[in-house]
Backbone as JSON, one array per atom type, in Angstrom:
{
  "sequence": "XXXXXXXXXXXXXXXXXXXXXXXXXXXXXXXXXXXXXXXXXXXXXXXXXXXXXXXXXXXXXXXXXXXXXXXXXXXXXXXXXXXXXXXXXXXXXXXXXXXXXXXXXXXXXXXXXXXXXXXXXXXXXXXXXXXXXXXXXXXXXX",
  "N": [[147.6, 80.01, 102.41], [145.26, 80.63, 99.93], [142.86, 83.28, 99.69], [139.54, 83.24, 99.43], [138.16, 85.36, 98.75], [139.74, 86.53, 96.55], [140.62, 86.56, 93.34], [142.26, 83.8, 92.16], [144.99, 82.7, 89.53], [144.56, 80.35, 87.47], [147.15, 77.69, 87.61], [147.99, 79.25, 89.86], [146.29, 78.08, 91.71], [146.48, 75.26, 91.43], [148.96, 74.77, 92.4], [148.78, 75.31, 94.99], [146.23, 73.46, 95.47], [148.18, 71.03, 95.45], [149.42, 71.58, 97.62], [147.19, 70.75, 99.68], [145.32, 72.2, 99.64], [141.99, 72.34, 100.47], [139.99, 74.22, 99.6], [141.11, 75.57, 97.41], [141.31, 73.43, 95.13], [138.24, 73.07, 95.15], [137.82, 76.05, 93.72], [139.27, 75.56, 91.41], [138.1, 73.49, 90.28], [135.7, 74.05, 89.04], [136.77, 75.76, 86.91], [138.09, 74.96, 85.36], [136.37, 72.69, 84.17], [135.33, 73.44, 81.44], [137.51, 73.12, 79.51], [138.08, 71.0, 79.95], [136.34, 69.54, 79.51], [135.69, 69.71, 76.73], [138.46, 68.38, 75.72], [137.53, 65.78, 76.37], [134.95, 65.72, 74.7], [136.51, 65.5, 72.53], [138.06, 63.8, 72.25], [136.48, 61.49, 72.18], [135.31, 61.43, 70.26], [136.8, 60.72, 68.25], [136.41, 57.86, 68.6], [135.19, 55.11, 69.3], [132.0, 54.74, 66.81], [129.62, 53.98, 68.09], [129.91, 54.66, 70.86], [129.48, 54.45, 74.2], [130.24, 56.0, 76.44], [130.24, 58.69, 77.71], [131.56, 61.86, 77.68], [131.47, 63.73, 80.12], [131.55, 61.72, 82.3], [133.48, 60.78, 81.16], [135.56, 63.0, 82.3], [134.59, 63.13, 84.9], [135.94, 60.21, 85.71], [138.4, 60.59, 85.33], [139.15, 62.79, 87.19], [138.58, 61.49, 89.57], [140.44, 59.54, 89.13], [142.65, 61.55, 89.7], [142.4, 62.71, 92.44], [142.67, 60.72, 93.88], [145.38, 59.6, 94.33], [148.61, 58.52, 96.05], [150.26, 60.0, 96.31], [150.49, 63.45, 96.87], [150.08, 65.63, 93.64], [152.97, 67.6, 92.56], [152.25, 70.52, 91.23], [153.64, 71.86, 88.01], [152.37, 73.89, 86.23], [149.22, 75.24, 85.01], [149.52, 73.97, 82.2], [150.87, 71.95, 82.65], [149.37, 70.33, 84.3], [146.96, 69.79, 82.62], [148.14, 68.43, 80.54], [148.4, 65.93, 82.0], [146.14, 65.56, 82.95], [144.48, 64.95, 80.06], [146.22, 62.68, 79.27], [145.08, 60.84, 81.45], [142.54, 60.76, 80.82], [143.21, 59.46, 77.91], [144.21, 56.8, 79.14], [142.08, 55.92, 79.8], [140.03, 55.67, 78.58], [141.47, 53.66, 76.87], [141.59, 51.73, 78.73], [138.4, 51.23, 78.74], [138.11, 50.4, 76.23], [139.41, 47.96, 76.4], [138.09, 46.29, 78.08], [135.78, 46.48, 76.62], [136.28, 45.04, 74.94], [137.33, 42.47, 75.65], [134.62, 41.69, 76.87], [133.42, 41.32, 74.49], [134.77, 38.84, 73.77], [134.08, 37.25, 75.58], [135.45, 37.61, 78.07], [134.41, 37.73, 80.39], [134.63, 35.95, 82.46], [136.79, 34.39, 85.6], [140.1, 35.11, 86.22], [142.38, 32.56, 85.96], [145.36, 32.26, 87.86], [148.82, 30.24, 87.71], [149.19, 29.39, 90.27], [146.74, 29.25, 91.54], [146.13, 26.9, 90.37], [147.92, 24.97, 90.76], [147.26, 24.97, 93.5], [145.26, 23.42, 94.01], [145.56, 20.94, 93.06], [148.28, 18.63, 94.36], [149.55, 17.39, 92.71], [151.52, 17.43, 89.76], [150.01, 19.22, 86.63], [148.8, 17.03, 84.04], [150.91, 17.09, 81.48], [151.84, 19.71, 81.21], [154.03, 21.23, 80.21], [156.33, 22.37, 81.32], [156.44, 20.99, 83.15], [156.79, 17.7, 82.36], [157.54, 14.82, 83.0], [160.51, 13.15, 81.66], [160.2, 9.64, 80.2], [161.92, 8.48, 79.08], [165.09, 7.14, 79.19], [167.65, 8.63, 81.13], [169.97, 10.21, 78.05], [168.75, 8.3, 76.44], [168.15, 7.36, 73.23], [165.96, 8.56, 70.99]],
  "CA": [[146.21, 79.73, 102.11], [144.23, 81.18, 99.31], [141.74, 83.92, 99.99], [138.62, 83.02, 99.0], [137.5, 86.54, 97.78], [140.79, 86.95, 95.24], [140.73, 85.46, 92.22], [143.68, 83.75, 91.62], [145.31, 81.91, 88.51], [144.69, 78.35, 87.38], [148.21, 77.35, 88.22], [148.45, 79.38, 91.65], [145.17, 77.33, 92.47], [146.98, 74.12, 91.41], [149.99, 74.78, 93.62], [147.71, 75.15, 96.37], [145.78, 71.99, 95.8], [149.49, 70.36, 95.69], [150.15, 71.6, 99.03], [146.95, 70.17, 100.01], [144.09, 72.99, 100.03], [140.56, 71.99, 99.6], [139.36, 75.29, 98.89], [141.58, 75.63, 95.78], [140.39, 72.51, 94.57], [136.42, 74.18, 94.71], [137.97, 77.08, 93.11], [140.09, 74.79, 90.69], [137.02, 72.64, 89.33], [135.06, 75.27, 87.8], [137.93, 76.68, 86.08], [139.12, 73.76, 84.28], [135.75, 71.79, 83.64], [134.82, 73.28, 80.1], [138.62, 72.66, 78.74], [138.6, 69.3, 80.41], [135.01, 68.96, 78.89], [136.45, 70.05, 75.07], [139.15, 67.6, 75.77], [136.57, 64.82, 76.21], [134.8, 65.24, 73.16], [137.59, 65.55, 71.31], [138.9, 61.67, 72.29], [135.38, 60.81, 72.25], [134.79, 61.97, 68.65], [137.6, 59.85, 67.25], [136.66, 57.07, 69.39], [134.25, 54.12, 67.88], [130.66, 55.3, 66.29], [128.58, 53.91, 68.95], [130.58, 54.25, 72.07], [128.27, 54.99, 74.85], [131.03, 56.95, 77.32], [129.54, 60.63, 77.89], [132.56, 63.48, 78.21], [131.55, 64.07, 82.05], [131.84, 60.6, 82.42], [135.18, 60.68, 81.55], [136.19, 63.83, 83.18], [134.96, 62.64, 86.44], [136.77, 59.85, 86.49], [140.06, 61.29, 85.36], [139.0, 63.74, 88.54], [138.73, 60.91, 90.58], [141.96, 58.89, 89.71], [144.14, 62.71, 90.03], [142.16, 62.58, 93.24], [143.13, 58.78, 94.53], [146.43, 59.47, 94.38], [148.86, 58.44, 97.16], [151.08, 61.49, 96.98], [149.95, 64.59, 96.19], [150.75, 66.14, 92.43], [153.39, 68.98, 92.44], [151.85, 70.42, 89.92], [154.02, 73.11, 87.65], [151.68, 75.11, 86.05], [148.17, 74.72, 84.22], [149.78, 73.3, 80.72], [151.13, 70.51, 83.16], [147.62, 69.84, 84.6], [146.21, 69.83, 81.27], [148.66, 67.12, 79.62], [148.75, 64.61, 82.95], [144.55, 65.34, 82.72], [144.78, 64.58, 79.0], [146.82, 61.26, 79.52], [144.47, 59.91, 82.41], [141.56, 60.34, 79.52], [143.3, 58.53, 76.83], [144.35, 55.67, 79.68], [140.44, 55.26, 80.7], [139.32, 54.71, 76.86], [142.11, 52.55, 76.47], [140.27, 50.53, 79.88], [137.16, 50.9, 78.61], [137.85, 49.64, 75.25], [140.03, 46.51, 76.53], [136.77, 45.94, 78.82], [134.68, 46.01, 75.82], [136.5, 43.94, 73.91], [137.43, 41.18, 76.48], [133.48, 41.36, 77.18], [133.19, 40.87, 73.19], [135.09, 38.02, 73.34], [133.6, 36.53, 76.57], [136.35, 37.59, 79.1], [133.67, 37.96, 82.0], [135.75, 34.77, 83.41], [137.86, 35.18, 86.38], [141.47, 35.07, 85.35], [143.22, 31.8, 86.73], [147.01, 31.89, 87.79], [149.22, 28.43, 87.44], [149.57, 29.48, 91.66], [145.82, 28.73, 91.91], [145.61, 25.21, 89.41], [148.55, 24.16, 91.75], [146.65, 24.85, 94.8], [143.75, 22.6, 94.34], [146.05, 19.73, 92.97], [149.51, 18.18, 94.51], [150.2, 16.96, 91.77], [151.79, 18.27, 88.54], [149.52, 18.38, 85.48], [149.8, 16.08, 83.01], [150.85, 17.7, 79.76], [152.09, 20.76, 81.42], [155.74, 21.63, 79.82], [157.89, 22.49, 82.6], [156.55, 19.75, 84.43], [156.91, 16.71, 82.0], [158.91, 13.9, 83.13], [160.42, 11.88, 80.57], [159.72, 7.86, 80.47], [162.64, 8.04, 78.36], [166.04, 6.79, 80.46], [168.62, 10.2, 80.77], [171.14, 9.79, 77.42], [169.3, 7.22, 75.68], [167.91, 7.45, 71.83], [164.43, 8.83, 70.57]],
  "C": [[145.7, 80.82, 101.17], [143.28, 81.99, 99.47], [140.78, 83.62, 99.21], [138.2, 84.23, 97.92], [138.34, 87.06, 96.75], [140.31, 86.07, 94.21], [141.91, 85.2, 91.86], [144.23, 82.73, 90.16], [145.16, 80.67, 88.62], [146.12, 78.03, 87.92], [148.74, 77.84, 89.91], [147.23, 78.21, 92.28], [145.85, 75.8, 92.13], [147.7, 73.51, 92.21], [149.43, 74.4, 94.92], [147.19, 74.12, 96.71], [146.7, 71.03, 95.85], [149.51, 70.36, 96.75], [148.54, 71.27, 99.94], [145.48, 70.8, 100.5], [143.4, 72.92, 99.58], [140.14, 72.9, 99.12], [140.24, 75.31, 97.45], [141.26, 74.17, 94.98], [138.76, 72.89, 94.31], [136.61, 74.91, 94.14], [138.15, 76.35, 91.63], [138.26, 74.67, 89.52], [136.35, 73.19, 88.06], [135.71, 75.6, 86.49], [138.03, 75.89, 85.01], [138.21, 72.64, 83.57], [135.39, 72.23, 82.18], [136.1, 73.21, 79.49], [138.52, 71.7, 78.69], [137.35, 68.65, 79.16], [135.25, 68.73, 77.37], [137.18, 68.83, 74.69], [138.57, 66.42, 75.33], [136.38, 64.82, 75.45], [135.84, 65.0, 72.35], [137.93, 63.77, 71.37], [137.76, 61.12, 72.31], [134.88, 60.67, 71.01], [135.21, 60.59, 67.71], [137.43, 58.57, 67.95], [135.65, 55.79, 68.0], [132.97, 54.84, 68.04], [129.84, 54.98, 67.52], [129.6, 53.89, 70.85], [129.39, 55.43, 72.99], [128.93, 55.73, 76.23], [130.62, 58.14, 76.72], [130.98, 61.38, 78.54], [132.69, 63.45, 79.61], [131.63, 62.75, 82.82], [133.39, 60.22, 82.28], [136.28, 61.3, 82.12], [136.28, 63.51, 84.35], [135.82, 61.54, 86.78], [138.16, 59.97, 86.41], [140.29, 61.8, 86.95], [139.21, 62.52, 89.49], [140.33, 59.85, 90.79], [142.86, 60.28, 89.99], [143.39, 62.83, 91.69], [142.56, 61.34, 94.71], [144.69, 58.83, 94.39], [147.37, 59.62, 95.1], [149.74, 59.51, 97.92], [150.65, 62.32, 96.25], [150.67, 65.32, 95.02], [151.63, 67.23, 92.47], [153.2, 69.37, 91.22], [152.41, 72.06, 89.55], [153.54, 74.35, 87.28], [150.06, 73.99, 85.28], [148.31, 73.87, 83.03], [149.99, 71.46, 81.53], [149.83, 69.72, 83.58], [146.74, 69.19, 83.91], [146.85, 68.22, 80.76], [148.46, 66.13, 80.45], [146.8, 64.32, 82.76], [144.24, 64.18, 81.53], [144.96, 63.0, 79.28], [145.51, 60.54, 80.17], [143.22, 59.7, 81.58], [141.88, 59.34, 78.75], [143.62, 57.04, 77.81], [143.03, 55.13, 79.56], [139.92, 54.88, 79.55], [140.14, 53.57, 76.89], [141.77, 51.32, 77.51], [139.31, 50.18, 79.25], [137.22, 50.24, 77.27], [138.24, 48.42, 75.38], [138.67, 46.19, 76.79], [135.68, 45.6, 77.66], [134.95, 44.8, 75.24], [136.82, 42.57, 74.73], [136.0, 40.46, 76.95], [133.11, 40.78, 75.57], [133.37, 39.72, 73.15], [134.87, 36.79, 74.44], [134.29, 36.15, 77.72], [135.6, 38.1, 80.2], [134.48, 36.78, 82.88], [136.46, 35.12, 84.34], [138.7, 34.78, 85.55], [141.92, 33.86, 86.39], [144.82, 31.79, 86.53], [147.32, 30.21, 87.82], [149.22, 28.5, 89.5], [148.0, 28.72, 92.13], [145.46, 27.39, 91.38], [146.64, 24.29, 90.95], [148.17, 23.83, 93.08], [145.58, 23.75, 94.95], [144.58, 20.95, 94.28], [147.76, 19.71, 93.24], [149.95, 18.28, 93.88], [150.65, 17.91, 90.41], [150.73, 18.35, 87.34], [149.89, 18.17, 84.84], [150.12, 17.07, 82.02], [151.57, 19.35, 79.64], [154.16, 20.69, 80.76], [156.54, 21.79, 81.03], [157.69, 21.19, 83.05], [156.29, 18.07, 83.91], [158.19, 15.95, 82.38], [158.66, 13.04, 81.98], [160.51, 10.42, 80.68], [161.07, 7.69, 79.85], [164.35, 7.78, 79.61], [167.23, 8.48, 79.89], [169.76, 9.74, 79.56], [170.52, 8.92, 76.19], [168.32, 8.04, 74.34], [166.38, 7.89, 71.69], [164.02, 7.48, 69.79]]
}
């Protein structure tokens, strides 16, 4: 465990929150929010002209997916922290821009599988490829 009253390195405080200590996580946060914050703008800069995602908006939820995660990070040092951080940024634009653009193009719709068309009807539909039978007899001529 971590003493509270040391100050210890970004990476020993990483380790720590690996092995599962909240206090180095409170220590952690501080440390790492005006890089993380830098980071942000930076992918926010080059992003599109009017994009209305705010930096701390995207830090937190980086924070919250390295948080949601089912096994805990062994995390090597701070550089490693940094690049997996990094990544979980450029994933969440790359969300938020699908999201825009599927809303652009009027993908508020649910999504239907062929598991749910089949559910409502027995039957095959007509016109569907796999499931055309031919009128024609097996062998004979077009």
């Amino acid at each position: 465990m971590l003493s509270m009253g040391g100050s210890a390195s970004v990476s020993q405080l990483l380790i720590a929150w690996g092995r599962g200590e909240a206090a180095a996580l409170e220590q952690l946060t501080p440390r790492v929010y005006r890089e993380l914050h830098k980071v942000a703008r930076a992918y926010l800069r080059r992003g599109r002209p009017n994009q209305t995602l705010q930096p701390t908006a995207l830090i937190n939820e980086a924070f919250l997916r390295l948080l949601d995660q089912s096994q805990p990070v062994e995390w090597e040092n701070r550089a490693h922290f940094y690049g997996i951080a990094a990544r979980l940024m450029r994933m969440i634009l790359v969300d938020y821009a699908r999201a825009h653009h599927a809303a652009k193009r009027g993908g508020t719709g649910a999504p239907v599988t062929l598991d749910d068309c089949m559910a409502v009807s027995p039957q095959p539909p007509s016109g569907c490829a796999g499931n055309r039978r031919s009128s024609r007899p097996a062998g004979g001529s077009r």
